[in-house]
Backbone as CSV, one residue per row, in Angstrom:
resi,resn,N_x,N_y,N_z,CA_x,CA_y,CA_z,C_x,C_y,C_z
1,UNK,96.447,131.793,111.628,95.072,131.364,111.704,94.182,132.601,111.670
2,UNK,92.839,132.251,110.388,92.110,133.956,110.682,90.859,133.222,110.753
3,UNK,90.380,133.536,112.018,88.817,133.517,112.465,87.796,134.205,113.298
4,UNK,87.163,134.379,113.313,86.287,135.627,113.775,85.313,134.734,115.093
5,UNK,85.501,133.696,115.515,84.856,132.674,116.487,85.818,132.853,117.695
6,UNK,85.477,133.258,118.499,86.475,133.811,119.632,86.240,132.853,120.447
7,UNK,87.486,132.088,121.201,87.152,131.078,122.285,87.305,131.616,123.544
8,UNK,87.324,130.782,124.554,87.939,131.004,125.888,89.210,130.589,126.097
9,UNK,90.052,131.099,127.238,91.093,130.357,127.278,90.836,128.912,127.883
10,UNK,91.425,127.811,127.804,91.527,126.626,127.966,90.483,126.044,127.466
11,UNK,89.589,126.680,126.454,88.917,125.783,125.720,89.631,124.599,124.582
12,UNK,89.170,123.679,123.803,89.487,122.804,123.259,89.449,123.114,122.067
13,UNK,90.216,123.516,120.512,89.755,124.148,119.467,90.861,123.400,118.176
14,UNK,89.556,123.074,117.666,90.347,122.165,116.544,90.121,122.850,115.548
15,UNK,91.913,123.261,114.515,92.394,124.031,113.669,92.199,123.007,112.242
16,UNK,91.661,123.386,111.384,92.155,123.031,110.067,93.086,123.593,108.968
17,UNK,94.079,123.593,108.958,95.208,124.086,108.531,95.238,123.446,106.904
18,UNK,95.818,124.847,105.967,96.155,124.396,104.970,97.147,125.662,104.103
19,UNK,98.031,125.605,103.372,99.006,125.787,103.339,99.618,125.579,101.937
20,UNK,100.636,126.659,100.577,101.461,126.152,99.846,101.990,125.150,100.066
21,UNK,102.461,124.188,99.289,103.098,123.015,100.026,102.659,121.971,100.691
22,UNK,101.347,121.868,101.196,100.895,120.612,102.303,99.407,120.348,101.401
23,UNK,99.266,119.356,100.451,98.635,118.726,99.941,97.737,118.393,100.761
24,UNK,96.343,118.931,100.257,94.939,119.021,101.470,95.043,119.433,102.399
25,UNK,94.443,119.061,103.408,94.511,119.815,104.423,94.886,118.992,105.627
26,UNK,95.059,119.719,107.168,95.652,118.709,108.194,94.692,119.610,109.549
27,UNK,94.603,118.797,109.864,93.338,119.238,110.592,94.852,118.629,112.083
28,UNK,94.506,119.902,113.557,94.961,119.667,114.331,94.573,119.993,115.582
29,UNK,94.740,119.627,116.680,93.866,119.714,118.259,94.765,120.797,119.119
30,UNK,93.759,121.728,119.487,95.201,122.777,120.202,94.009,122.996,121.262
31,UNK,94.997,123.907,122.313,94.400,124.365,123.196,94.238,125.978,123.442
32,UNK,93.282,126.954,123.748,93.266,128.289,123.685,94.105,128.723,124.589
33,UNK,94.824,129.803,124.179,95.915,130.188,125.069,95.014,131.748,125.536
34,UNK,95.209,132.350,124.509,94.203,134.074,124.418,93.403,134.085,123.492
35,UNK,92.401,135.246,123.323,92.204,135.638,122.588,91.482,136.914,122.133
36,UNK,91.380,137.962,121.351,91.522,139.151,121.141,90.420,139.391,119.853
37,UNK,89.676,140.641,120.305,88.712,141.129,119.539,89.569,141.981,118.532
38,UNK,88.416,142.124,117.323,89.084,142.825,115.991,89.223,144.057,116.722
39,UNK,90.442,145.209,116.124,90.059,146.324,116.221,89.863,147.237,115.020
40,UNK,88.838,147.562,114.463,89.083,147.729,112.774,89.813,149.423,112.618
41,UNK,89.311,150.095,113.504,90.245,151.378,113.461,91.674,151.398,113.333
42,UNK,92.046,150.431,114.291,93.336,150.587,114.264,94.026,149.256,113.372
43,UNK,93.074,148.568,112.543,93.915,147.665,111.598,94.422,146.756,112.212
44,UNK,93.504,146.316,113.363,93.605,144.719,114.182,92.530,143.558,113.680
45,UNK,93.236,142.300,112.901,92.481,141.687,113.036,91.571,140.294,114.392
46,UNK,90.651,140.155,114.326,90.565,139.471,115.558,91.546,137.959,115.686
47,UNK,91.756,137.452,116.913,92.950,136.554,116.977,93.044,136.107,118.095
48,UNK,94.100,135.013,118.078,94.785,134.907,119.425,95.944,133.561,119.435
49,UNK,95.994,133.079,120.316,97.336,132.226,120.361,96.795,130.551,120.999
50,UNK,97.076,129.810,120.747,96.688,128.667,120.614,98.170,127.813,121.503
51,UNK,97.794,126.531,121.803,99.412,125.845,122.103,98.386,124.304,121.648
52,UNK,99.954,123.206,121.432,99.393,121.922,121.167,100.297,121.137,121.956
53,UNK,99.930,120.018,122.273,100.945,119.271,123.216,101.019,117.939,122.472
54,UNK,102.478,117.265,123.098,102.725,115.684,122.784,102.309,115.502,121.303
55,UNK,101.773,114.401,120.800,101.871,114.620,119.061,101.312,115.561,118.437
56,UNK,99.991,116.263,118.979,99.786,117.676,118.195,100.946,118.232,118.102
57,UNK,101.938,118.409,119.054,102.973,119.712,119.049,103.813,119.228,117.850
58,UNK,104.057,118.136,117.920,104.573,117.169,116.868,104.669,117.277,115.920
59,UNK,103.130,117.488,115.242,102.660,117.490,114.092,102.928,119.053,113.253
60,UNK,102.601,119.866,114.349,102.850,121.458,114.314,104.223,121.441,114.099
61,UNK,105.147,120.911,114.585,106.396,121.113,114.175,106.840,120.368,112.399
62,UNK,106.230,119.180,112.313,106.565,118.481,111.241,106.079,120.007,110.260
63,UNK,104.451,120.024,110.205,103.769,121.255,109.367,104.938,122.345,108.914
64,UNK,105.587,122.537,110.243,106.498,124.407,109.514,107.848,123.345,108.920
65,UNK,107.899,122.344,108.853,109.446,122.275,107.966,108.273,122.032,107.013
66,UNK,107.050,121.698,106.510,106.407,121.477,104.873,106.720,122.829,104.427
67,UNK,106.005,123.868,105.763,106.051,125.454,104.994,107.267,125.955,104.778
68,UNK,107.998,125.717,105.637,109.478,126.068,104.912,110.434,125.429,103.702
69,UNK,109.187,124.673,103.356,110.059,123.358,102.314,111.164,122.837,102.824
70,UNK,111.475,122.368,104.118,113.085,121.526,104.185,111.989,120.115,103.995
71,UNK,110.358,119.474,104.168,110.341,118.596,103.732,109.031,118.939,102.402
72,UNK,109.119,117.785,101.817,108.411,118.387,100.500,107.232,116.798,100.348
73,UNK,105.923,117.696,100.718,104.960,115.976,100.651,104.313,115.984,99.354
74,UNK,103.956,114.459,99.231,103.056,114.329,97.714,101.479,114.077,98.526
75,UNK,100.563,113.824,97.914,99.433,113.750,97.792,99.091,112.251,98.371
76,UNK,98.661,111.579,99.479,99.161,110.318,99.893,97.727,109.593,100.559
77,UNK,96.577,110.240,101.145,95.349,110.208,101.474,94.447,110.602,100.636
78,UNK,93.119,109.810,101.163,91.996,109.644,100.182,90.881,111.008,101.067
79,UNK,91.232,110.652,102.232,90.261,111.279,103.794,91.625,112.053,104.495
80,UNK,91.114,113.114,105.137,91.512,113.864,106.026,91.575,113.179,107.309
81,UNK,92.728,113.270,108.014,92.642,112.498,109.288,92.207,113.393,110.513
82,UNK,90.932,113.258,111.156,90.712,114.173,112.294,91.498,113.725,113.474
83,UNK,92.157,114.683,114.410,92.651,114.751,115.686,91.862,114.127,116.701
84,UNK,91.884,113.100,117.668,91.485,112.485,118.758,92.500,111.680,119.619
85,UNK,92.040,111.411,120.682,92.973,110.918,121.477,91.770,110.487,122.219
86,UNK,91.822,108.780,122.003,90.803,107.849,122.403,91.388,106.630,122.611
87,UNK,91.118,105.867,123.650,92.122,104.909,124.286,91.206,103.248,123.291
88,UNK,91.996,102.558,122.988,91.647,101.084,122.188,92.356,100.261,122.723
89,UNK,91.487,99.113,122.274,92.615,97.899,122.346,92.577,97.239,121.212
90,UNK,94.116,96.319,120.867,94.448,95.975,119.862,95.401,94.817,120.117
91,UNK,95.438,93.830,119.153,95.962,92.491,118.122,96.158,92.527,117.405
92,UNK,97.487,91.422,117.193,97.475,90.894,115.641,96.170,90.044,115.818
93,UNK,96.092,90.290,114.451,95.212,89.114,113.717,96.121,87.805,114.095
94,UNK,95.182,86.702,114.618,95.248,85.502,114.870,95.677,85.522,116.288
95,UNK,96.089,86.323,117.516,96.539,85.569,118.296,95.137,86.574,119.308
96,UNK,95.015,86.369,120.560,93.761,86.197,121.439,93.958,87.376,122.096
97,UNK,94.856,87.792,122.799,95.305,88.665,123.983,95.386,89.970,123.407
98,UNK,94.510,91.105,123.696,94.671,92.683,123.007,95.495,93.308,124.024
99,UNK,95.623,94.071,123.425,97.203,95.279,124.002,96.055,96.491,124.638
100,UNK,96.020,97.756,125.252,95.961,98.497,125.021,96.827,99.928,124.423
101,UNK,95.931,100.573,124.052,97.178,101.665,123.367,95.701,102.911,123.204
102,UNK,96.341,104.073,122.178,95.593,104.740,122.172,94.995,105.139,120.298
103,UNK,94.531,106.038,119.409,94.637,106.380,118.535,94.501,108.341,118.561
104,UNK,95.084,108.630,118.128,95.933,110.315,117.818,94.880,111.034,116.904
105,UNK,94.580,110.614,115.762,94.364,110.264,114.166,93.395,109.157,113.617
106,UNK,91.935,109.961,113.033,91.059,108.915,112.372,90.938,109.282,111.133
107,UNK,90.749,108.331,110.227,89.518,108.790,109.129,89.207,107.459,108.594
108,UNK,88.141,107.399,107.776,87.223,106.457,107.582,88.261,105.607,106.561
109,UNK,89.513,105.877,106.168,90.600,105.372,105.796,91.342,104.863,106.581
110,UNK,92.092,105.518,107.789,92.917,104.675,108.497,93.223,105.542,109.716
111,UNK,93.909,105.515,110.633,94.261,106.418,111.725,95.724,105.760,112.259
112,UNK,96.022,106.716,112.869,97.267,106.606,113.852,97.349,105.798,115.156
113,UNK,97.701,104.842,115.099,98.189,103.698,116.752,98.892,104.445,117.260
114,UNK,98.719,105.174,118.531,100.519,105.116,119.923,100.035,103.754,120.149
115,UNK,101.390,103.380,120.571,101.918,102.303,120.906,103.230,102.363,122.007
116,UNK,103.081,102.247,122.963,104.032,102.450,124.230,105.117,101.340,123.787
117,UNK,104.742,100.425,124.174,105.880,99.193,124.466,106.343,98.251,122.999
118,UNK,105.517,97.537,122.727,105.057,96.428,121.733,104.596,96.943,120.137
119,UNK,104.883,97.550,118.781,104.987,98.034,117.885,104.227,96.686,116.378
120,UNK,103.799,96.598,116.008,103.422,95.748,115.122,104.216,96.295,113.797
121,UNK,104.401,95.212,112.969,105.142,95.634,111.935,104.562,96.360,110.485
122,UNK,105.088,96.715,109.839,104.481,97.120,108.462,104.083,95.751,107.794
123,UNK,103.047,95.816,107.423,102.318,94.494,106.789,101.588,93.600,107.639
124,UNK,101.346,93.447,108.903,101.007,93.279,109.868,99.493,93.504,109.906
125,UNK,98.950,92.336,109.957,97.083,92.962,110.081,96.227,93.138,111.582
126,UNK,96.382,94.028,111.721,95.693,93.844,113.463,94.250,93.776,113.270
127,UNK,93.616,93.618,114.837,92.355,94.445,114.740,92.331,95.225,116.050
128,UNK,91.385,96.374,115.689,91.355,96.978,117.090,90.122,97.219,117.535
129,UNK,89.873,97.992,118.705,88.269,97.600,119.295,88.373,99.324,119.567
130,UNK,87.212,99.896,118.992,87.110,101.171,119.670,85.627,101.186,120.024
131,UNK,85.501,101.796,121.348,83.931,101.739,121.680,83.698,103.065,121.950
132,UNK,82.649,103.562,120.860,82.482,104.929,121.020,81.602,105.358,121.756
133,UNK,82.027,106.703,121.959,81.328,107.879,123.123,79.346,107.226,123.222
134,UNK,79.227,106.534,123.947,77.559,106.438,124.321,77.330,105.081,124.049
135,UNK,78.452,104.137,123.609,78.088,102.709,123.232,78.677,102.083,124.380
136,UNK,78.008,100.613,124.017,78.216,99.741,124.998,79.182,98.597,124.659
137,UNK,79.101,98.730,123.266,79.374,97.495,122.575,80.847,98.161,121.679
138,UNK,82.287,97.691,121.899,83.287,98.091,120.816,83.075,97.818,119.697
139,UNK,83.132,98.486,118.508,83.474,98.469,116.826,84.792,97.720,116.650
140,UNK,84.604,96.723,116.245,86.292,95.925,115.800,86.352,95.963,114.364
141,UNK,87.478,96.699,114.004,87.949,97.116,112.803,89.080,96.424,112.340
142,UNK,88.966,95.839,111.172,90.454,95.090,110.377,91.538,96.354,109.629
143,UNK,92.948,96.269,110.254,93.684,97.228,109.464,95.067,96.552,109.078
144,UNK,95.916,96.782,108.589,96.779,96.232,107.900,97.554,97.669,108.342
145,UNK,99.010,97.456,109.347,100.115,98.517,109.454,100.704,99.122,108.211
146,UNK,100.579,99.819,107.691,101.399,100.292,106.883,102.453,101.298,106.456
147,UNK,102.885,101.802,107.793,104.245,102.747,107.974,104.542,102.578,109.624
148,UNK,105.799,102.931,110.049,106.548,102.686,111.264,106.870,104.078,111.348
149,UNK,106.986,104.986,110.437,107.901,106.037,110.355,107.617,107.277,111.721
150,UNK,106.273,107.536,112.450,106.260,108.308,113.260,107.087,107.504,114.452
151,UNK,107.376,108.153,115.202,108.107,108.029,116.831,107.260,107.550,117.677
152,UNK,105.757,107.952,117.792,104.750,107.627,118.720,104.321,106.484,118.420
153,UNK,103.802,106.502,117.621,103.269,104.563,116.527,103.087,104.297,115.331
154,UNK,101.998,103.878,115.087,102.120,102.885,113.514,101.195,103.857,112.556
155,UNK,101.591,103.695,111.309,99.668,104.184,110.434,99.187,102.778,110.103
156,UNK,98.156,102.963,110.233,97.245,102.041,110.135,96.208,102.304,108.874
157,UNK,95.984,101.182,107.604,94.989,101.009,106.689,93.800,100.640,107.196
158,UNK,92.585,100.749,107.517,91.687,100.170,107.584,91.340,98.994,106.181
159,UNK,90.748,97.949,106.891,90.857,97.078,105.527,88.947,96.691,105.476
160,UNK,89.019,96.380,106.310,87.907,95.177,106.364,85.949,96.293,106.572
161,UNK,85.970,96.597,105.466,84.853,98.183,105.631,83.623,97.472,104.520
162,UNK,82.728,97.072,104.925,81.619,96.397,104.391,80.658,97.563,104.322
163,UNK,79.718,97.150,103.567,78.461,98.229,103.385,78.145,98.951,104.485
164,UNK,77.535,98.243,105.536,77.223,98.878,106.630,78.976,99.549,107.560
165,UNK,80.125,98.940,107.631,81.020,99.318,108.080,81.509,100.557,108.129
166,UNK,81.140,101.237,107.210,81.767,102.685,106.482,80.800,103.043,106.930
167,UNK,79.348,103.160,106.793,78.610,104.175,107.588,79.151,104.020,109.427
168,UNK,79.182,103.367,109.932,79.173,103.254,111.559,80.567,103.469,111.824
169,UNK,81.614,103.374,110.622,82.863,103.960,110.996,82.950,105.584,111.291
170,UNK,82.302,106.292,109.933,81.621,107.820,110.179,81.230,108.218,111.046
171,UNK,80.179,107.169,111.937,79.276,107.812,113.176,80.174,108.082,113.945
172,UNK,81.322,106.714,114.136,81.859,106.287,115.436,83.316,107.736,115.208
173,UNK,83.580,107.983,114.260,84.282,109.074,114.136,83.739,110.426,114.323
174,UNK,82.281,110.725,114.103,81.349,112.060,114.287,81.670,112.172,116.223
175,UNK,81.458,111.076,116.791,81.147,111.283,118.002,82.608,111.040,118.656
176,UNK,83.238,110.685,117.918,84.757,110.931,118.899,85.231,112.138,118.755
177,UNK,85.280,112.825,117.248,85.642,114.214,117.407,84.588,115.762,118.508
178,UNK,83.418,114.711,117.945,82.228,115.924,119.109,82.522,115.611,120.511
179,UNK,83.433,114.298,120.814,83.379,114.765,122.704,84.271,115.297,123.452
């Protein structure tokens, strides 16, 4: 990572990573470990060390087998998925009773479900309720599951994005990554 924005330690600092091999980019949530002023005399650039936990660390690990090529990705998103960890609740479509769970992963395309107990299937249309940072009222969003393959939970399509939907999906994503 090369940046010249020096944090504190235990500040909150979200990396956008990109890389031979990893088609666009992957944006990820870490935490400041150190960090260190340039020294230009002596051929230091400025820096420091970062850590990520639970699926960030995850993700950081998936990332170095792309860079090492043991896995090899194609081009598979429209949107970049930003890092959050914001608690929802969620259904299938048609039955009454929501789950809670959390989401990892947004973009105005689709995001990442954890899912503790109860897993919805691929093809599966839920909806989920996220009520963002300063509202009163949850955003209920239509998505359709469409992979099982992480360990933590589901990916999720967003489906149901009307004129006005896609703008207030943006907001409701501006203000989950700003808090």
């Amino acid at each position: 990572m090369f940046t010249t924005d020096s944090y504190e330690p235990g500040e909150e600092i979200l990396l956008e990573l990109s890389f031979t091999g990893l088609p666009g980019k992957m944006m990820v949530r870490a935490i400041g470990q150190e960090w260190h002023a340039a020294r230009p005399r002596l051929r230091v650039r400025a820096g420091g060390t970062v850590m990520c936990a639970g699926t960030e660390a995850r993700k950081v690990q998936f990332l170095k087998k792309v860079a090492t090529g043991e896995v090899r990705l194609t081009a598979r998103r429209r949107h970049v998925r930003l890092p959050v960890l914001v608690e929802i609740r969620w259904r299938r479509r048609g039955e009454r009773d929501f789950k809670m769970a959390a989401l990892s992963e947004i973009s105005e395309g689709g995001a990442l479900l954890l899912t503790q107990d109860e897993r919805p299937d691929v093809g599966d249309e839920v909806i989920i309720e996220i009520t963002p940072p300063g509202s009163a009222r949850p955003l209920e969003i239509l998505a359709v599951v469409r992979n099982k393959n992480n360990e933590d939970g589901v990916g999720l399509e967003f489906m149901a994005r009307d004129m006005g939907g896609v703008h207030r999906l943006r907001e409701v994503i501006r203000r989950l990554v700003e808090q």
